[in-house]
Every structure is written in structure tokens, then in C-alpha cells.
C-alpha positions as CSV (number, residue, x, y, z in Angstrom):
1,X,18.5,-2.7,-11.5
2,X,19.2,-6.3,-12.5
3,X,18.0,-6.9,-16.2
4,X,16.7,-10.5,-16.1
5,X,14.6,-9.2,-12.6
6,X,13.1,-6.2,-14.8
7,X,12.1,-8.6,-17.6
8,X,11.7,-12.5,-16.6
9,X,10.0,-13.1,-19.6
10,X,12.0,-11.9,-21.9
11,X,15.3,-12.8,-20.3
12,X,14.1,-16.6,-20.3
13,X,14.5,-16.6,-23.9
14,X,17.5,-14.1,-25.2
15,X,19.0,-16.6,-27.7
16,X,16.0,-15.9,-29.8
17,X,17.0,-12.1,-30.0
18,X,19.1,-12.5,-32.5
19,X,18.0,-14.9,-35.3
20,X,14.9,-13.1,-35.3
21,X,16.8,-9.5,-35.4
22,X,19.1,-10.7,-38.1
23,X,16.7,-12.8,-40.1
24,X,14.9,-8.8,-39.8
25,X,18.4,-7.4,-41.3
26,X,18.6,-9.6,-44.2
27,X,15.8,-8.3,-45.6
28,X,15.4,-4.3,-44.2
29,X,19.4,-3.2,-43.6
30,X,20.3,0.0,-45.1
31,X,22.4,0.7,-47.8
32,X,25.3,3.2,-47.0
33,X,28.4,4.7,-48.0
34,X,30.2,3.3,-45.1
35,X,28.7,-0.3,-44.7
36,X,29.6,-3.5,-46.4
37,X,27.5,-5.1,-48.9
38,X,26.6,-8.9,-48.3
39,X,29.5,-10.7,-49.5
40,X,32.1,-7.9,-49.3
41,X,34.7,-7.4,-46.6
42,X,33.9,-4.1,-44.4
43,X,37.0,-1.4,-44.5
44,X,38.0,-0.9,-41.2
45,X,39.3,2.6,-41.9
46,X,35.9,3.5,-43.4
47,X,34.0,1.8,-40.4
48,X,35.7,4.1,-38.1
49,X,35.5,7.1,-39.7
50,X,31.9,6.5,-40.1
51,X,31.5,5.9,-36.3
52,X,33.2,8.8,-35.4
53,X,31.5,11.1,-37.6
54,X,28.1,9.7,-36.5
55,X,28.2,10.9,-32.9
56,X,25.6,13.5,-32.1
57,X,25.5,13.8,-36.3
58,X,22.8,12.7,-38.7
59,X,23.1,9.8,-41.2
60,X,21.6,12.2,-43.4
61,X,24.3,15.0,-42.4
62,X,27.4,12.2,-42.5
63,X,26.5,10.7,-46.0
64,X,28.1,14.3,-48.5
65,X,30.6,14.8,-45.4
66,X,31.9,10.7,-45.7
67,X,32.1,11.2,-49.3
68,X,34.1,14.5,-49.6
69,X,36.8,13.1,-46.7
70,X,36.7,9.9,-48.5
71,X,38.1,11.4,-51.8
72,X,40.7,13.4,-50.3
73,X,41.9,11.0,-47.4
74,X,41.0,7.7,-48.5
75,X,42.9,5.2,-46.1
76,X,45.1,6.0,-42.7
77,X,48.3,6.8,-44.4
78,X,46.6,9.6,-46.5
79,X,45.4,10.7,-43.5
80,X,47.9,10.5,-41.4
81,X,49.9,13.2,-43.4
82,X,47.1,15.7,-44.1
83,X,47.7,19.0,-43.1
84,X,45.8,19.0,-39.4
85,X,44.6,22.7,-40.6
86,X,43.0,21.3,-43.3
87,X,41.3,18.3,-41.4
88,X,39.2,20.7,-39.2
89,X,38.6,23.0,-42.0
90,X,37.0,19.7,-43.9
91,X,35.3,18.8,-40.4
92,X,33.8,22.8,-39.7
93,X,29.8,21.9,-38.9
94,X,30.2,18.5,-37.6
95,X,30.8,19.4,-34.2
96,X,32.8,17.9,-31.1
97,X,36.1,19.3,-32.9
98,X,38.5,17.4,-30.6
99,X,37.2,13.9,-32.6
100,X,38.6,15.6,-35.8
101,X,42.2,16.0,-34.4
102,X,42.0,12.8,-32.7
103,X,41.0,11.1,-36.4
104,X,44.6,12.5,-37.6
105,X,46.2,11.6,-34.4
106,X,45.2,8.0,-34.1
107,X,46.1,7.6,-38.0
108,X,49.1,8.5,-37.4
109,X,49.7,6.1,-34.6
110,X,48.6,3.7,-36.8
111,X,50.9,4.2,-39.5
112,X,53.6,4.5,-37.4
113,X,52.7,1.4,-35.0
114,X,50.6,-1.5,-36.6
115,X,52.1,-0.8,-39.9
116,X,49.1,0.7,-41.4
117,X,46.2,-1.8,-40.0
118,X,44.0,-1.2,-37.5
119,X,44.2,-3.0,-34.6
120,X,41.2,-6.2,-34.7
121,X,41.0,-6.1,-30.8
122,X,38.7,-3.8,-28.5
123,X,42.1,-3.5,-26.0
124,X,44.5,-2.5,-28.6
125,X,42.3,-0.4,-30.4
126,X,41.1,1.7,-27.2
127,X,44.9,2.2,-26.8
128,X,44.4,4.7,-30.0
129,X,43.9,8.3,-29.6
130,X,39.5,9.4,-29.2
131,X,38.2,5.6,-29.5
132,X,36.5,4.9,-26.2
133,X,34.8,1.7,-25.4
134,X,31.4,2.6,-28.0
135,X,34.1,3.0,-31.0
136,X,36.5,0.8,-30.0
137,X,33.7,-2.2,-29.4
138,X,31.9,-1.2,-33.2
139,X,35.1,-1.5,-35.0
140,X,35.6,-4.7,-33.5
141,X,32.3,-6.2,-33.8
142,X,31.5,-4.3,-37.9
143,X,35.1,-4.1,-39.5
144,X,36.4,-7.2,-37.6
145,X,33.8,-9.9,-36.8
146,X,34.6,-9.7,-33.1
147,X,32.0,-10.5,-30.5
148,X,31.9,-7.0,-29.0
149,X,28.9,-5.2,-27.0
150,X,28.5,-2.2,-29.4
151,X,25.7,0.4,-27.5
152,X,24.6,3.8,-29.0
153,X,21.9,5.6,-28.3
154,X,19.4,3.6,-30.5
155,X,20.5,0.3,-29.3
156,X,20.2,1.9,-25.4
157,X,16.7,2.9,-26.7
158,X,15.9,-1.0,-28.4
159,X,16.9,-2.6,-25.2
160,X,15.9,-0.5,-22.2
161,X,12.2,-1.6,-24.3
162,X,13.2,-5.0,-24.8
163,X,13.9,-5.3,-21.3
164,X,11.8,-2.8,-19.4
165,X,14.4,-0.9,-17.8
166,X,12.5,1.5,-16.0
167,X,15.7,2.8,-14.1
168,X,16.4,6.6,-15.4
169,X,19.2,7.1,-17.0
170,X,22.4,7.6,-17.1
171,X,22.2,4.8,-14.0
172,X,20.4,2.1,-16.4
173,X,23.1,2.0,-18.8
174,X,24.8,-0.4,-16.8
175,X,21.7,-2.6,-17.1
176,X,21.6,-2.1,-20.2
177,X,24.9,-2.8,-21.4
178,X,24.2,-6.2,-19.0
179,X,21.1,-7.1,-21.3
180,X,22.8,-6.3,-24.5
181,X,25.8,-8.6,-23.7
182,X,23.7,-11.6,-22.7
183,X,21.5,-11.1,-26.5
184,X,24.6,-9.8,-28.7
185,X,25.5,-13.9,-30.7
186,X,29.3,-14.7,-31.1
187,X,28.6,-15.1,-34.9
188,X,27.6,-12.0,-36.8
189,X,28.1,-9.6,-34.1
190,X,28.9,-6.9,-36.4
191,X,26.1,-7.6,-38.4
192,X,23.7,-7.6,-35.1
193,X,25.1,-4.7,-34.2
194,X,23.7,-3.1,-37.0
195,X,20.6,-4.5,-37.2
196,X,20.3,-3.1,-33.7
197,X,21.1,0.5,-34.7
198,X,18.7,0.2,-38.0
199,X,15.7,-1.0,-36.0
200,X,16.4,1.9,-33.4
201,X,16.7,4.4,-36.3
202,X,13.4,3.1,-38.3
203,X,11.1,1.4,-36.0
204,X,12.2,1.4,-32.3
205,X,12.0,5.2,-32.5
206,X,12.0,7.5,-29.9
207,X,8.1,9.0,-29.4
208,X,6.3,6.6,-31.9
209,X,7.6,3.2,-32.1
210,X,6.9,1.2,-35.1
211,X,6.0,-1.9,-32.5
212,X,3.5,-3.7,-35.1
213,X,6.4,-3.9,-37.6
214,X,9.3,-4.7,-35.3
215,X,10.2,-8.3,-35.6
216,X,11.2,-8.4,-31.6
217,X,7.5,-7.2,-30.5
218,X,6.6,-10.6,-29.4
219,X,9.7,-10.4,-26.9
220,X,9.3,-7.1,-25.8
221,X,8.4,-6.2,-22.6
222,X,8.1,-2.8,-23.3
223,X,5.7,-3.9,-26.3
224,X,3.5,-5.9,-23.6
225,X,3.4,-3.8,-20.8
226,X,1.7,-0.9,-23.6
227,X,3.7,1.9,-22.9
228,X,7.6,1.3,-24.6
229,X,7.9,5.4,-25.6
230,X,8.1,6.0,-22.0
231,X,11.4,3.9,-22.1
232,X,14.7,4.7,-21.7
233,X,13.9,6.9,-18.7
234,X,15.7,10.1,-19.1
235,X,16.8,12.3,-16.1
236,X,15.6,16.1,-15.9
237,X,17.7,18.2,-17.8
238,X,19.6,20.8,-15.5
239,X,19.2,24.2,-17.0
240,X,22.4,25.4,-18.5
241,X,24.3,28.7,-17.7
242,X,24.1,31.5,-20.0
243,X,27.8,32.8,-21.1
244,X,28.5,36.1,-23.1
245,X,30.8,37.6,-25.7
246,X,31.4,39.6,-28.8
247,X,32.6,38.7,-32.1
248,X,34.9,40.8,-34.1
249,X,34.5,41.2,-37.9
250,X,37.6,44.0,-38.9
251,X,37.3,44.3,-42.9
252,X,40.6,44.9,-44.5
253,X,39.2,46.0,-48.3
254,X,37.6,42.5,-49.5
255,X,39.2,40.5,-46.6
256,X,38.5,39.8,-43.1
257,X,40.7,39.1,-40.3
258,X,40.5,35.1,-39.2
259,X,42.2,33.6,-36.6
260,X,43.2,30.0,-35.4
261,X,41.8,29.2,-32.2
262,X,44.4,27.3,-29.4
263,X,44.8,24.1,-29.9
264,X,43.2,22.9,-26.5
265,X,39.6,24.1,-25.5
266,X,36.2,24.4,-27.5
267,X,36.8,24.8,-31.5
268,X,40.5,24.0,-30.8
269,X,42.7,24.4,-33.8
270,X,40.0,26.0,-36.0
271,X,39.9,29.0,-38.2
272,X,37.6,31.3,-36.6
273,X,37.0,35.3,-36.4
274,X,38.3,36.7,-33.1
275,X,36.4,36.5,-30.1
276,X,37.1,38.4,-26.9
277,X,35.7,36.2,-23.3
278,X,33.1,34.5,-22.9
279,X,31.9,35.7,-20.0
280,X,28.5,36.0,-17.3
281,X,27.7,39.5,-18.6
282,X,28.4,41.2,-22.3
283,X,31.5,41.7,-22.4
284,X,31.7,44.7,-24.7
285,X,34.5,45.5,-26.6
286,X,37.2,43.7,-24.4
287,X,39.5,41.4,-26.7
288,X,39.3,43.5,-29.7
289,X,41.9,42.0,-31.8
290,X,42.9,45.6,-32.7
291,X,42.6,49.2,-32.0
292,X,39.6,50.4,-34.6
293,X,36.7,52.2,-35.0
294,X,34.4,49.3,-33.5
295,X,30.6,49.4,-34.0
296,X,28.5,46.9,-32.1
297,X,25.7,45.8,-34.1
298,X,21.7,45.3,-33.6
299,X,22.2,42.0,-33.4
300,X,23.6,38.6,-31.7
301,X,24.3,35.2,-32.6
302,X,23.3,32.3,-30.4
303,X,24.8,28.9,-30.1
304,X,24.2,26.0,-28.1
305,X,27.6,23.8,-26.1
306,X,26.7,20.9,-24.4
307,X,27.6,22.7,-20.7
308,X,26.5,26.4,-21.5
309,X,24.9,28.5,-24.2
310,X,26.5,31.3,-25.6
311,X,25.3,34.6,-26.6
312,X,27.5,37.0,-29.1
313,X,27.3,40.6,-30.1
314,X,28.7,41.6,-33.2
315,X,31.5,44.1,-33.5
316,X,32.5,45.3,-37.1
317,X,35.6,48.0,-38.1
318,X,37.3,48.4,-41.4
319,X,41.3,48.9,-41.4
320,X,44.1,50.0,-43.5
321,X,46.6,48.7,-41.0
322,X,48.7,45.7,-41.2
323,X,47.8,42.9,-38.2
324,X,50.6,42.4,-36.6
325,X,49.5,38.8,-34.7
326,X,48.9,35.4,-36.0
327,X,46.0,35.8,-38.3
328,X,45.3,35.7,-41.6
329,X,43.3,38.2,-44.0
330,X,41.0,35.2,-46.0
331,X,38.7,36.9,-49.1
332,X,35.4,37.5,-48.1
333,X,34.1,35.6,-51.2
334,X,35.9,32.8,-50.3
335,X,34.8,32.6,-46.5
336,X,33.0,28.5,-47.1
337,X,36.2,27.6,-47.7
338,X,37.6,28.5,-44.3
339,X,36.2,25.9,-42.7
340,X,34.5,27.7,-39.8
341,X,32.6,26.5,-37.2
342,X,29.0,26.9,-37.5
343,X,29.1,29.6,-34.4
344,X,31.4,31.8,-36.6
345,X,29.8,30.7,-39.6
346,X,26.8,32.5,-38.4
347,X,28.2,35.1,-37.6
348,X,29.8,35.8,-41.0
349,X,26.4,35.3,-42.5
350,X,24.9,37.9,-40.5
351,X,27.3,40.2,-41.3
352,X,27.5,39.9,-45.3
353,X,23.7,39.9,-45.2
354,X,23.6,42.9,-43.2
355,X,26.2,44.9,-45.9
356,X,24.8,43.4,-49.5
């Protein structure tokens, strides 16, 4: 769907977009951790970190996590030599672990590279390892002053209204992204950018827009038409498949057996208790880490993937033996400071409530 077709109205008049949305900004932007006070010159290492951590993650969620990887790993060089064991420990209940190994990776490259400065240009910075074209276009636009055509999910949402995009997505996003170019300004693009993600995530929300606070309502189709929660369009969700396995907790006195997941595939280089399959049917006892007295518990955890949900018994055994494979016996007091994912951080929690 064409986007000045969808909205002639509107589309007549985009240059007045953005003085009106930043003239909005001046007076309504948030304050946080990661975002450049008028005046001050935004950190591009703290820009990207911020962007990264932000996807499918709270504001509220980022804001202690920013602050605690901020001490520790300040700038890309500190970074760049952390211990990569210790990154996805630090980034355990934020989710999508590959962006954590690609945070250290593309540090590294940039130490090694550009000398310790991140690249200013969308090409050269999508060169770097995880930052696809929605990071590599905010960097530009926020750390850089580049005219770049930053979309997330609240600007899709501010402009599919603006515009009436009625086609469901994911096929309207490239209308979309065509509307959003022609309204983005050369000047403050990183500012507008911003101002479109703050008016997505206060006013242009998803079931009850704001509409008689938001400074675009007089050039919003979506607005006019009477009807802008219905937009963006979203496609029926496919029912996902349901996947099996069991969990092994094996107690060695006041330690329990963790191990590090393979580097490649789902929770890839993080500390984890064992698994066996994950598999159409329960899988038993299969993948025990270790011959033992198992005893499947009254219970499962649950967990949600973006392609399948998951389903997990709970096997527990105590041992005198020695473990002969890669893991590592971590105190059971000391478990939050394994860093485990929240599926195996459930999991623990189940089974320490169970035995207090």
C-alpha cells in the first residue's frame, strides 16, 4: 500500500510533522539514564547499549540493568575485555541471549578496528556484529546527528495512525518505513526520533491512545477517521508448538551441579542446570547428567520462546560422587549470582521452595 494514497491529507502536509513533534519534545521528553540532556553530547557507547537492551525489554526493566553494566563496563574497551562468562551472567533475565555476546563481540571489533569509536555511519556501523538496520539507523540518527529512519515498535504504531495504514502487518512495514522517511527532518533527527518513541510510549499507546493530548492529532488520519486503536493491523498469531523436557537439580551437600550451555542455540553460553531434550513428548529421565537416584517431582516449569513453548519436569538426586564433565558445583546460597536464565531461574526457585 502506497502511504501518501492511504492518507492524502496528511501526506500533503508532512513537513509540519516534525516542528510540531519536536516543539512536543522540548517540553514532554523523558529523562533517562541513557539519553542526553539538552546541551550535552549523547555517548554513543551508552546509546547503543541502551538500544540493545531495549528490545522486547521494559524501560522500566533496562533502567537498574543500564546502571549495574554501566559501572562495571563503562565504555567499549572495558567491554571489550570482560570475561564473555560474566557478560551473560550480568545479562541473565533480559532475554534474546545472542545480543549479549554480540555486545562483547562488536566491542571488540571496535577496539580493534576504529580505534575505540564507533562508527557515525549507518553502513559501517551495520558492518558490526548484532546491529541490524533499527540499531544501526538509532545510533546514527541519537549518538550521531545523522538523518537516519529509526522505526520500533512505537514509532510503527505512531505512523501506521498517522498515516492510516490499514495493511496488516508485517507487509505494512514497508509503508511505513516509506511514511517515516518522507516526515523524519535532516536536522534533529535523533532528537525526532525520540520524540517519536516517547509519544508512542505515553500517548500513542496501543488500546487507548491519548489522541486529545497528542500534539499530531490534527494530522492524524487515524485521529479523524475515529478509530486509530485498530491501527497497526496485526496478523493472527499462529499457535505455537508445545516442546518437552526435564530439568536436573543433583545436590552435592550445599551445591548444585550447573552447567554452561553451547555456545550456539537458545541460552548459548549461559550458566544453566542440565537439561536433557527438548522434545514433542516428556522426555523422562533421558540426559540425566549422571547416574543417581532421580526423583521426578509434582511439578513443571513453563516458559515461553518466541517459536515454541516449553514445558519442564523437575528431576532432583543428591550425590557424593565427583562430576566428571564440564560443570561446576556453585553454592546453593549463592545461586543469583550465577546468572541464570529466567527458565532455570525458575526452576531453582521451585526447588529451594519445595525443600525450606
Amino acid at each position: 500500500m502506497d502511504a501518501t494514497r492511504s492518507c492524502p491529507d496528511a501526506a500533503a502536509e508532512p513537513a509540519a510533522i516534525a516542528p510540531a513533534l519536536l516543539d512536543w519534545y522540548d517540553r514532554h521528553r523523558r529523562v533517562l539514564p541513557w539519553r542526553a540532556l539538552p546541551g550535552e553530547t549523547a555517548d554513543p557507547y551508552r546509546v547503543w547499549l541502551s538500544e540493545v537492551m531495549l528490545q522486547q525489554t521494559t524501560v522500566a526493566a533496562v533502567r537498574p540493568r543500564f546502571a549495574a553494566w554501566t559501572a562495571r563496563w563503562p565504555d567499549f574497551a572495558s567491554l571489550a575485555a570482560a570475561d564473555e562468562a560474566e557478560v551473560m551472567a550480568a545479562w541473565a533475565g533480559l532475554g534474546y541471549y545472542a545480543r549479549a555476546r554480540n555486545l562483547v563481540a562488536a566491542a571488540k571489533v571496535v577496539v580493534a578496528e576504529h580505534g575505540g569509536a564507533f562508527p557515525s555511519d549507518e553502513a559501517t556501523l551495520r558492518t558490526l556484529p548484532g546491529l541490524g538496520a533499527y540499531t544501526a539507523a538509532a545510533v546514527a540518527a541519537i549518538a550521531f546527528g545523522r538523518r537516519a529512519v529509526v522505526v520500533d515498535a512505537n514509532v510503527e504504531r505512531v505512523v501506521a495512525r498517522l498515516f492510516a495504514i490499514a495493511e496488516p502487518l508485517p507487509a505494512a512495514r514497508v509503508a511505513i518505513r516509506a511514511a517515516a522517511d518522507r516526515v523524519t527532518p535532516a536536522a534533529r533527527a535523533g532528537d525526532f526520533a525520540q520524540a517519536m518513541m516517547d509519544l508512542g510510549s505515553a500517548i500513542c499507546t496501543p488500546k487507548t491512545p491519548s489522541c486529545l493530548l497528542c500534539p499530531l492529532a490534527a494530522r492524524c488520519r487515524g485521529f479523524r477517521d475515529g478509530a486509530p486503536e485498530r491501527l497497526p493491523v496485526k496478523a493472527a498469531k499462529k499457535a505455537k508448538p508445545q516442546r518437552h523436557g526435564t530439568i536436573f537439580w543433583l545436590q552435592r551437600g550445599q551445591a548444585v551441579l550447573l552447567e554452561r550451555r553451547p555456545d550456539k542455540g537458545l541460552l548459548g553460553g549461559m550458566r544453566a542446570l542440565p537439561t536433557g531434550p527438548w522434545v514433542d513428548r516428556p522426555p523422562g529421565l533421558e540426559g540425566a547428567p549422571a547416574a543417581a537416584d532421580w526423583r521426578l517431582r509434582n511439578a513443571t516449569v513453563s516458559h515461553g520462546f518466541t517459536h515454541f513453548d516449553l514445558e519442564l519436569s523437575l528431576a532432583v538426586a543428591e550425590t557424593d560422587a565427583h562430576h566428571d564433565g564440564d560443570g561446576l558445583w556453585w553454592p546453593i546460597a549463592e545461586l543469583d549470582r550465577a546468572g541464570l536464565p529466567t527458565l532455570f531461574a525458575k526452576a531453582a526457585a521451585a526447588v529451594t521452595r519445595r525443600d525450606e
